[in-house]
DSSP file (Angstrom, degrees, kcal/mol; ACC not computed):
  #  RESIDUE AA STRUCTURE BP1 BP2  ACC     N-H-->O    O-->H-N    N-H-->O    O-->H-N    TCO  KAPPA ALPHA  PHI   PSI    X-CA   Y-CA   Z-CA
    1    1 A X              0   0    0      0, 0.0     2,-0.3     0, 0.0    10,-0.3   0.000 360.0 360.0 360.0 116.0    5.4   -0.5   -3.7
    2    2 A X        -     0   0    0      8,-2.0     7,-2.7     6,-0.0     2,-0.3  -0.608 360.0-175.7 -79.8 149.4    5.5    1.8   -6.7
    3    3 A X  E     -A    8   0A   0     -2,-0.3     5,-0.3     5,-0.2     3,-0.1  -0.759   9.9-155.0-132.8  95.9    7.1    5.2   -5.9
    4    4 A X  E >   -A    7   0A   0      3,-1.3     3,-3.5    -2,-0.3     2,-0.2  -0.436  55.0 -60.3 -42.9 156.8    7.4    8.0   -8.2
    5    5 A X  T 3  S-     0   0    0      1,-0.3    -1,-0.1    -2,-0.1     3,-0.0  -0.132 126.6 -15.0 -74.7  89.0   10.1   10.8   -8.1
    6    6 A X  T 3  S+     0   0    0     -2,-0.2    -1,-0.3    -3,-0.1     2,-0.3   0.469 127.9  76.6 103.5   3.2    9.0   12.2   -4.3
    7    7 A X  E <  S-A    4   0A   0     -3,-3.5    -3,-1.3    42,-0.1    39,-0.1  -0.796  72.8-133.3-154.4  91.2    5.6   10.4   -4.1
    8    8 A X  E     -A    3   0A   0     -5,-0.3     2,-0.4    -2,-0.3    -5,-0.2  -0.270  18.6-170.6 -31.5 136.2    4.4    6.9   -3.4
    9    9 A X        -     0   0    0     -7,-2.7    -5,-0.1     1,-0.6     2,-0.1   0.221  54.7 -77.5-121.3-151.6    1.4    5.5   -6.3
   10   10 A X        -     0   0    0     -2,-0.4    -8,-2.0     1,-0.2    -1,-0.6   0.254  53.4 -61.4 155.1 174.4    0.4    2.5   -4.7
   11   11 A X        -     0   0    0    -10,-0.3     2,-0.7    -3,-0.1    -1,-0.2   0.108  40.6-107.8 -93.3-168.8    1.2   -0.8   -4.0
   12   12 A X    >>  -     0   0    0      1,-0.1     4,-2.6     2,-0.0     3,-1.7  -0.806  29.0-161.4-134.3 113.4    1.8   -4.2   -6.2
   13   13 A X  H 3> S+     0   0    0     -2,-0.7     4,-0.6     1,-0.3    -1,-0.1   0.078  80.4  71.1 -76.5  28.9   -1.3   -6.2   -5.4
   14   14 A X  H 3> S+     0   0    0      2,-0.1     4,-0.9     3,-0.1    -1,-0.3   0.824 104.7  39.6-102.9 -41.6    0.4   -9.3   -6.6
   15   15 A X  H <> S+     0   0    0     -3,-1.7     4,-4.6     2,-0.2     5,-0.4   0.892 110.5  56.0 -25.0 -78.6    2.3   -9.2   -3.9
   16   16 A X  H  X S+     0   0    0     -4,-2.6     4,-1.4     1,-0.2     5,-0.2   0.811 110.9  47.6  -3.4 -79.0    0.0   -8.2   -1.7
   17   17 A X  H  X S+     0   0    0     -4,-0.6     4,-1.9     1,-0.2    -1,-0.2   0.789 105.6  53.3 -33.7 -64.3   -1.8  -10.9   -2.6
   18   18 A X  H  X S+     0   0    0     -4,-0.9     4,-2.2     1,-0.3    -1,-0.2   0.868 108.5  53.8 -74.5 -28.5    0.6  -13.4   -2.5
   19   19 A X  H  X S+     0   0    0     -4,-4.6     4,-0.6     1,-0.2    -1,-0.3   0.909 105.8  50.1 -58.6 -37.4    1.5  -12.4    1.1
   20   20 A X  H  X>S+     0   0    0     -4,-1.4     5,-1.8    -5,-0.4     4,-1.2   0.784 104.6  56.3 -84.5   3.9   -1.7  -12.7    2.3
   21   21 A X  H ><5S+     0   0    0     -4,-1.9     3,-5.4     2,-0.2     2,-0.5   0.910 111.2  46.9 -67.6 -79.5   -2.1  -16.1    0.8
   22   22 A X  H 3<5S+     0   0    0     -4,-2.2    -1,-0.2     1,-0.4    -2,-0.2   0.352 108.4  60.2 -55.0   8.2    1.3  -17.0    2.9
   23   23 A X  H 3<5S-     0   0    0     -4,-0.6    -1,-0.4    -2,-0.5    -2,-0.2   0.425 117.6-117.2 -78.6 -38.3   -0.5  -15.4    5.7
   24   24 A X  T <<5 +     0   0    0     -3,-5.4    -3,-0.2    -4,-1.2     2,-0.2   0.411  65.8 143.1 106.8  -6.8   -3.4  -17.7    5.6
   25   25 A X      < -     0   0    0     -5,-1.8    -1,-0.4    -4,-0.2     5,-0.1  -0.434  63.9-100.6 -78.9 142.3   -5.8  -15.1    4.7
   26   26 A X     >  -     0   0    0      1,-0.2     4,-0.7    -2,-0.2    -1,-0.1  -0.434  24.5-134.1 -78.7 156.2   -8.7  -16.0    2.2
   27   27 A X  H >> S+     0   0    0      2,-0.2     3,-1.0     3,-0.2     4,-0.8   0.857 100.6  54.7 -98.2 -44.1   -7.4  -14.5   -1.0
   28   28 A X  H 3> S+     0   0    0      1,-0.3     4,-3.6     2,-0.2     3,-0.3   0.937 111.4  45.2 -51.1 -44.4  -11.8  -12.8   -1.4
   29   29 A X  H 3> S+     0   0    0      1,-0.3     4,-1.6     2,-0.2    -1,-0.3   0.820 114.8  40.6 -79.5 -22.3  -11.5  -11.4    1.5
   30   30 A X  H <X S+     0   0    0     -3,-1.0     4,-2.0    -4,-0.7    -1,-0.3   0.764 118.0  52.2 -86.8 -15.3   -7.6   -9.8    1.1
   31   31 A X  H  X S+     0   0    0     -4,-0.8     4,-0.6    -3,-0.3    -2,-0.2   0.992 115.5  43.5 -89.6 -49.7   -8.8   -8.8   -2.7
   32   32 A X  H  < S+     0   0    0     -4,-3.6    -1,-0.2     1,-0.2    -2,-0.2   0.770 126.1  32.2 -66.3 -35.4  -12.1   -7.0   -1.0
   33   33 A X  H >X S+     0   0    0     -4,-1.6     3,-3.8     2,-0.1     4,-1.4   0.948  97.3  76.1-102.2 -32.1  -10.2   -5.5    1.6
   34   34 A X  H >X S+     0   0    0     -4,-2.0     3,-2.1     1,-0.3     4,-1.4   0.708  90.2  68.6 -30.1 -80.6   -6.4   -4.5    0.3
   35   35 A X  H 3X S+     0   0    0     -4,-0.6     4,-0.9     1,-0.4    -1,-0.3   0.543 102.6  38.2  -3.1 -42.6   -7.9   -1.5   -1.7
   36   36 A X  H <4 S+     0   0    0     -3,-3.8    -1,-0.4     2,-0.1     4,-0.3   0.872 114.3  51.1-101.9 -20.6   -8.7    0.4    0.9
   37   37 A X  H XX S+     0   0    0     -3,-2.1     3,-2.5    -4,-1.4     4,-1.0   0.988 111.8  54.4 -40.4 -69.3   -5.7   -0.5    3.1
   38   38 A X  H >X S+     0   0    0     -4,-1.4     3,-4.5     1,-0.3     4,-1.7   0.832 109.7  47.3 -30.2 -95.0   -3.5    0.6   -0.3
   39   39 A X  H 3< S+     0   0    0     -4,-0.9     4,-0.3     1,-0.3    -1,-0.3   0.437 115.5  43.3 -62.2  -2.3   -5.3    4.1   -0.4
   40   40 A X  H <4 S+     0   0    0     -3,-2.5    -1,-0.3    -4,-0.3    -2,-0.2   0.718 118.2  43.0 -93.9 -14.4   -4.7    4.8    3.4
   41   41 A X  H <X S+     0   0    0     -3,-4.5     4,-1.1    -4,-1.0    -2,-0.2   0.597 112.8  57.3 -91.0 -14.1   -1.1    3.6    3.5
   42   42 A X  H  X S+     0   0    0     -4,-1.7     4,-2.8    -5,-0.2     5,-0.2   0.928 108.6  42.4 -57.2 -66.3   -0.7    5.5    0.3
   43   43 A X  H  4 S+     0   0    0     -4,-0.3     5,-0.1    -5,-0.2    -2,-0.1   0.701 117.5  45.7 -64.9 -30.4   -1.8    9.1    1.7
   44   44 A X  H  > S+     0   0    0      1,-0.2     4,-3.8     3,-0.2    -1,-0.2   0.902 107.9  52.7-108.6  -1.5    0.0    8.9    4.9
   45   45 A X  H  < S+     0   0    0     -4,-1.1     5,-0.2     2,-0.2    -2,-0.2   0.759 113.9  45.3 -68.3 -17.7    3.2    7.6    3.6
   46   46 A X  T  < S+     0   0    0     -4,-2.8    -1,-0.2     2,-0.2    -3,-0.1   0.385 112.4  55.0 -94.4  22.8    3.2   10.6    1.1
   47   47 A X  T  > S+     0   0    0     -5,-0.2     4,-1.6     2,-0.2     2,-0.8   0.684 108.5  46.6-117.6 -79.7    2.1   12.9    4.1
   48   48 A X  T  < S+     0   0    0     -4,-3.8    -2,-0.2     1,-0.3    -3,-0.1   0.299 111.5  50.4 -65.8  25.7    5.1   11.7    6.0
   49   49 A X  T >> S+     0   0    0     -2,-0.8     4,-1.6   -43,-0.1     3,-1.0   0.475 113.3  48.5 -95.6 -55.9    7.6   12.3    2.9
   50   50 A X  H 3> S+     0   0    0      1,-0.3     4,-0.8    -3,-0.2     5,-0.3   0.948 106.4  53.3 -80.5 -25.0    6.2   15.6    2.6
   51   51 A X  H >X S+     0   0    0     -4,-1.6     4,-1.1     2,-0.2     3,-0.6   0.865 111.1  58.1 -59.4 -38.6    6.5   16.5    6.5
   52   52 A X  H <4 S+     0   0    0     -3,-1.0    -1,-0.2    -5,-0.3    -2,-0.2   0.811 100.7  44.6 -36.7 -64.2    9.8   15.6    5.9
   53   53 A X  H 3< S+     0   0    0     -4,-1.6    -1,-0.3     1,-0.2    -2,-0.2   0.311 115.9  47.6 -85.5  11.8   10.8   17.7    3.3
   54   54 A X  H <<        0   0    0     -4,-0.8    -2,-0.2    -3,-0.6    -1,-0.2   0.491 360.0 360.0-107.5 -14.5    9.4   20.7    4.9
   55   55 A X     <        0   0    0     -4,-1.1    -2,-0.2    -5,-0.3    -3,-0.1   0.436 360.0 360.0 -83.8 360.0   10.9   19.9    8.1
């Protein structure tokens, strides 16, 4: 996971990657689908850090 100062940017799809390989998952199908995973786990971890710091 990359994090800037208060704020997840996204993950490091080489990891990613290499997990879902050791997961068993076809490496097309995690490339196709990881992207949109990334940008929903992205948005709500920096939605719960900011619920946080207002709370």
């Amino acid at each position: 996971m990359r994090v800037a100062p208060g704020a997840v940017i996204g993950w490091d799809m080489g990891a990613a990657l290499a997990l879902a390989q050791a997961l068993g998952v076809n490496a097309l199908i995690a490339a196709e689908l990881l992207p949109e995973v990334e940008a929903v786990m992205v948005r709500k971890l920096n939605e719960q850090m900011e619920g946080r710091r207002n709370g």
